[in-house]
Structures are given as C-alpha cells and as structure tokens.
N, C-alpha and C positions, 0 to 999 in steps of 0.2 A: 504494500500500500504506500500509493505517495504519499505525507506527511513530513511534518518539523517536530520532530522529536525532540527534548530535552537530552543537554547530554548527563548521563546520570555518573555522580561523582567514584573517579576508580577504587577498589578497596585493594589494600597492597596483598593480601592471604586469599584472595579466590582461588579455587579448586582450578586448575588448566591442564589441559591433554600433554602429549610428549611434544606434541609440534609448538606448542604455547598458545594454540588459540582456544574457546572454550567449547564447550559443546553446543549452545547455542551458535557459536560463530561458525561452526564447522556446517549446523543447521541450513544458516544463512547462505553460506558459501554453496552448499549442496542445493541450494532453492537456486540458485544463479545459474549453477551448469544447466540444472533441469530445466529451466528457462530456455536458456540459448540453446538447448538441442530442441527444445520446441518448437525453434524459429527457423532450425533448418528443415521442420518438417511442413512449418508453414509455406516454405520457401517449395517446397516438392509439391504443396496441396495435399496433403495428408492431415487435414484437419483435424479427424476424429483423433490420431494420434494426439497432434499437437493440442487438442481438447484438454485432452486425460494430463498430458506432462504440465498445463498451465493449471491445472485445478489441483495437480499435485503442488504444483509451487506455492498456493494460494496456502492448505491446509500446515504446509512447512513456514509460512510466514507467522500463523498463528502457534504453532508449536516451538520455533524459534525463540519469542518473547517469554510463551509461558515458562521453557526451558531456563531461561537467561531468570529467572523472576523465583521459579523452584528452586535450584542451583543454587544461587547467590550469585551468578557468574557475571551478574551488570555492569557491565565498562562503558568509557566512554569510546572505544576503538570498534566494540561489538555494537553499538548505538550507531557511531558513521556507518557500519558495514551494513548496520541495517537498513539504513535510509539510502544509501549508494544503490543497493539492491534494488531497492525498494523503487526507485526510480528509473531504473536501466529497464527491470522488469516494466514496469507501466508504458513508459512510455514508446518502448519497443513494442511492445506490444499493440498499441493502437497504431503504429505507422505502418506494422505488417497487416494490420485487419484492413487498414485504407488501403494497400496496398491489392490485397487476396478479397475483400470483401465488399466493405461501403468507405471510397474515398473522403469520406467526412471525415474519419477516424481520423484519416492520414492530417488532415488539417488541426483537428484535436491535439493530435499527439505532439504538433509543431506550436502550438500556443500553449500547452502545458510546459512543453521543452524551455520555453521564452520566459514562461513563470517560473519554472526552478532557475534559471539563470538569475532571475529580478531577485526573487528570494534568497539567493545561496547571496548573492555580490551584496544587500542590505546587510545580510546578517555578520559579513563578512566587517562591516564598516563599524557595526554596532559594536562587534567583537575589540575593535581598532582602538573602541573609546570604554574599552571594560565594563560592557554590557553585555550580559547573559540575560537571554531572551527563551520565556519559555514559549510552548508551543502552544498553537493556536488550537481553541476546541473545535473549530470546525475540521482537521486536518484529519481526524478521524474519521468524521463522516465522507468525507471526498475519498478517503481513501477504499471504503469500500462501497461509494458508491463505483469508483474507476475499476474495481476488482469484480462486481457482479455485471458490469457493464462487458465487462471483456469475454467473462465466462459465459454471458447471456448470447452475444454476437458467434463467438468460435462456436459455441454449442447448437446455436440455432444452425448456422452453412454448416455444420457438422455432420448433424442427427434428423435436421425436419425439412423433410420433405415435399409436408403440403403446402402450397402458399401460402395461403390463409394466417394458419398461424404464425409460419414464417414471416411475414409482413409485420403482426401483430410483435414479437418477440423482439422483432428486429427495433422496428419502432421504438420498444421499450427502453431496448440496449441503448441506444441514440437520445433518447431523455437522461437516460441514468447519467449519462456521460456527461452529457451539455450542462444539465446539473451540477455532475461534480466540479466541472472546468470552473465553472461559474460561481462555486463557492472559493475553488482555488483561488480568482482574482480579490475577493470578497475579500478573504484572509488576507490577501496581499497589500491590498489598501489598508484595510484594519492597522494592521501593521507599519504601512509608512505613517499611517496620523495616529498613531497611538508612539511609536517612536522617531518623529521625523528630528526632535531637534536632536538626538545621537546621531542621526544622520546628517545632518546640516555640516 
C-alpha cells in the first residue's frame, strides 16, 4: 500500500536473521520479487497468473507489519523498505494495467508517481529543518483503496468473462482508484498548509 508511514524509532536488541535483516524485512523483500515476476507475467498476458502473484503480494504486505509488530522487529530501515515496496508495487502496477488493460491506469499511475515525488522532496525539506512528520490518516485509506483497485481490474481481465459484469467491476476498479489518487492529493495539500512555513 502507498502511504507515509512514520518512521518508528530503532531499538539496538531486536531479534535479526544471519543476513541482518529481520523477518519482516525479508517479508517485505519477498513481496517485491513476487511483484516483479508478476509483471513479467503481465508483460506475456498471463493474467490469471499475475492475478494470484499480486494478491499474494497484497496478503504478504499485511503479514509483513503484523510480523515487524509481533517480533518486536520495528526499525526505521524495515519502515523505508516498506514504503519503497510499497510504492514500486502500486505504482507498477497501474502503469502495466494501462498498459495490458484500461489506459487510464497508465495515466493514474503517472500522477500518483508525481505525488510521491511532491511528497518524498517536502518531506525531505521538512526533515532539512528537524521536523518529523507523522503520517497522514488518510494514507491508509488510499492505500487500500489503490490495493483492491488493482486486484478488482487484474481479477476482472482475468477470470470474467461476461460483459456485463465485467463492465460493472471494471467500472468499480476505476472509482476505487480515482478515489484513492484523489485523497492522495488531499493528503498532499493537507500537508503543504499544515506544514508550509518548515517548508518556506
């Protein structure tokens, strides 16, 4: 899920694997391969495949945190890794459904893309002037509305075959989205005028 996470403070005795990353992060990292070979299956139109591998990604996004949350394992390293993810997934994701499905996406995916850039370079400015900014409440909600959007779209050119409700799903998926884009900018203003004079 797209979103601004907090980054949550390191503890120096977390539990970590032999390679040093923790089990959530390894989560994370495995929700990324499974991604990107989704998208070479989108690239072949094998969608039911690439269906199953994004909905696997989806379920490893929520097992990632509760991981990181049971564990103790909350870093601030496993928190970018999440949101890096969490980002590359989404927005890959709509530019290959514009791409394989309904070019709207593709235009989607290019104004969310211009949003994390406006987001990441603010936050970045904020950080400049020793401001930790937590996360917006709506980041949550975008994020899965952008997640059942996607699953809605791949599932429908998947599995349905009748127009009817293909039309009808598809539709759906294309609100969800435009929705979420639209609270994304929400947040994004929220944000310049809630902190514009750290930015000035």
């Amino acid at each position: 899920m797209v979103n601004e996470r907090p980054a949550a403070a390191a503890a120096p005795d977390w539990p970590k694997n032999d390679a040093g990353l923790t089990v959530a992060s390894r989560i994370t990292a495995a929700r990324l391969v499974i991604a990107l070979i989704s998208f070479v299956f989108m690239t072949l139109n094998w969608w039911q495949t690439a269906f199953v591998l994004i909905f696997v990604a989806t379920i490893l996004d929520i097992v990632d945190g509760q991981a990181a949350r049971r564990l103790q394992q909350v870093s601030k390293q496993g928190v970018f890794l999440d949101i890096m993810v969490d980002k590359i997934v989404i927005i890959s994701t709509f530019l290959f459904i514009g791409v394989g499905i309904d070019m709207l996406f593709f235009y989607l995916g290019i104004l969310m893309l211009i949003r994390e850039y406006m987001m990441d370079t603010m936050r970045a400015l904020a950080a400049s002037n020793s401001l930790v900014i937590a996360a917006d409440k709506l980041s949550k909600i975008k994020g899965i509305l952008f997640m059942t959007a996607m699953l809605m779209m791949i599932g429908t050119h998947a599995f349905v075959a009748d127009a009817r409700p293909d039309a009808v799903l598809r539709a759906a998926g294309t609100v969800l989205a435009v929705t979420g884009l639209l609270l994304a900018y929400v947040s994004l203003a929220r944000f310049l005028m809630r902190h514009r004079k750290a930015l000035a």
